[in-house]
C-alpha positions as CSV (number, residue, x, y, z in Angstrom):
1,X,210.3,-39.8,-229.3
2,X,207.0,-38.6,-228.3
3,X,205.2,-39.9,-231.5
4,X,206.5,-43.7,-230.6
5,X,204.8,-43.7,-227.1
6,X,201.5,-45.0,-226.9
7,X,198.9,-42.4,-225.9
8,X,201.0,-39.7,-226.2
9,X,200.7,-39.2,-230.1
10,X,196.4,-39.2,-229.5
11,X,197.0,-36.3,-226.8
12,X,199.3,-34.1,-229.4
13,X,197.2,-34.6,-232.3
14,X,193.8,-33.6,-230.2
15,X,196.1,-30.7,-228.9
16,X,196.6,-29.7,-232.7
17,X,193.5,-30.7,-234.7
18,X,191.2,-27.7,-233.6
19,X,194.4,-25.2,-233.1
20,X,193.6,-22.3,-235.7
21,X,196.8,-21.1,-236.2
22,X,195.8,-17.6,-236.4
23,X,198.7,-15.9,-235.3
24,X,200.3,-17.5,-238.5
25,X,197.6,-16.7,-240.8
26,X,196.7,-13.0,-240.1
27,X,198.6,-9.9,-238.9
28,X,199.3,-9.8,-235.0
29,X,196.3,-7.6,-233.7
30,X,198.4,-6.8,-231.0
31,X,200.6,-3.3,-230.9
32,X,203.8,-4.5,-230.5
33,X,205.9,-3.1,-227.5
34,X,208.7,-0.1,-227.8
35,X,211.1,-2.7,-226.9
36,X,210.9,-5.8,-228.3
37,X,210.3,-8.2,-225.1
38,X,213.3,-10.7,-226.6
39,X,215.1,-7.4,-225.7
40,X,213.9,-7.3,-222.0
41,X,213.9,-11.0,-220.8
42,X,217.3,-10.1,-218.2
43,X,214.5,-7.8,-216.6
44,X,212.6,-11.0,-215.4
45,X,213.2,-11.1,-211.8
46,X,210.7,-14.4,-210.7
47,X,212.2,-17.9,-210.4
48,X,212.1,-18.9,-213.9
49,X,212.1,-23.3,-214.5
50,X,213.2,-24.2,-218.0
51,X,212.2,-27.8,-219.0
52,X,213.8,-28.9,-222.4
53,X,214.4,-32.7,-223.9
54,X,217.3,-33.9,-225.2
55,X,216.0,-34.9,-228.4
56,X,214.1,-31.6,-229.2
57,X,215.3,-29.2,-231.9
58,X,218.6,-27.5,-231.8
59,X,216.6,-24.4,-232.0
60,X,215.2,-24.8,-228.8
61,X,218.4,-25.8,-227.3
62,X,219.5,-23.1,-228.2
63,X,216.3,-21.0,-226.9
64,X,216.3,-22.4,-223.8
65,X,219.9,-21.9,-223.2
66,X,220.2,-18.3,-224.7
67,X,216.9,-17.7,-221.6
68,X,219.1,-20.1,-219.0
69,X,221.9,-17.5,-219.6
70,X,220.0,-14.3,-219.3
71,X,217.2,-14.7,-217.0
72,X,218.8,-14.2,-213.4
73,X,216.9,-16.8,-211.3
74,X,216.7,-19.6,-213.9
75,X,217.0,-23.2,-213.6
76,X,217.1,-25.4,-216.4
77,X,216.8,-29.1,-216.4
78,X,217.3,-31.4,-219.4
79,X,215.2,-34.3,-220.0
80,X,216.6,-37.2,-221.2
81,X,215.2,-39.9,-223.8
82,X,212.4,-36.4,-224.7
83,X,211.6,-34.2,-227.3
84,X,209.6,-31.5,-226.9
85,X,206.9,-32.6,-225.0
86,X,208.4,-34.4,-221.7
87,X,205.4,-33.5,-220.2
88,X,203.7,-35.9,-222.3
89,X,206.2,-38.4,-221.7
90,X,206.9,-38.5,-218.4
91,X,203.9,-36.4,-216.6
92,X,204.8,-38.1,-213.2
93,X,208.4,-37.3,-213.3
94,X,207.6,-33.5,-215.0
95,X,205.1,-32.7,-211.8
96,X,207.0,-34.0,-209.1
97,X,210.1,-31.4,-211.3
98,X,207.5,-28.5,-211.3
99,X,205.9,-29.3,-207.7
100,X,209.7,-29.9,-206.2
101,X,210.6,-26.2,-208.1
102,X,207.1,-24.6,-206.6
103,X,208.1,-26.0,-202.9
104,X,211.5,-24.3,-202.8
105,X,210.9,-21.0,-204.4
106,X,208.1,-21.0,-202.0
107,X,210.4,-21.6,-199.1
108,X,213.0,-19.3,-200.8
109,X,210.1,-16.4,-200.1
């Protein structure tokens, strides 16, 4: 979807072009944890917004529903006519999502 939109193809090639891939190309630097952090995600106790676009991969469906089930406060919200990158797409509609999310976990407090 995204790569049919004027504009939005430019911004996710410029994202990419000087991305390194590093953590691809070389063993992760970092120790890894005890407890692999897939493992822990029910322990995330914030408000958690999940953004995913109906046309993305089935893999992230699937991602994004697997963290909708197990993170106690989360709140998913589908995007429709999007792929990955609704932000892209509809940046208006995406900031008034996040901004509208912000405003009642803030009032929540």
């Amino acid at each position: 979807v995204s790569k049919n939109v004027p504009g939005v193809r430019e911004l996710i090639l410029a994202a990419f072009t000087d991305y390194e891939w590093f953590q691809f190309l070389h063993e992760d630097p970092v120790v890894q944890p005890a407890v692999p952090s897939a493992e822990r995600i029910g322990e995330i106790t914030a408000p958690t917004l999940l953004v995913v676009g109906d046309s993305t991969t089935e893999f992230q469906k699937i991602e994004v529903d697997r963290l909708a089930e197990q993170v106690p406060n989360a709140e998913k919200v589908l995007f429709e006519n999007s792929d990955h990158f609704p932000h892209l797409l509809y940046p208006e509609k995406f900031n008034t999502l996040v901004l509208d999310f912000l405003a009642k976990v803030t009032r929540q407090q």
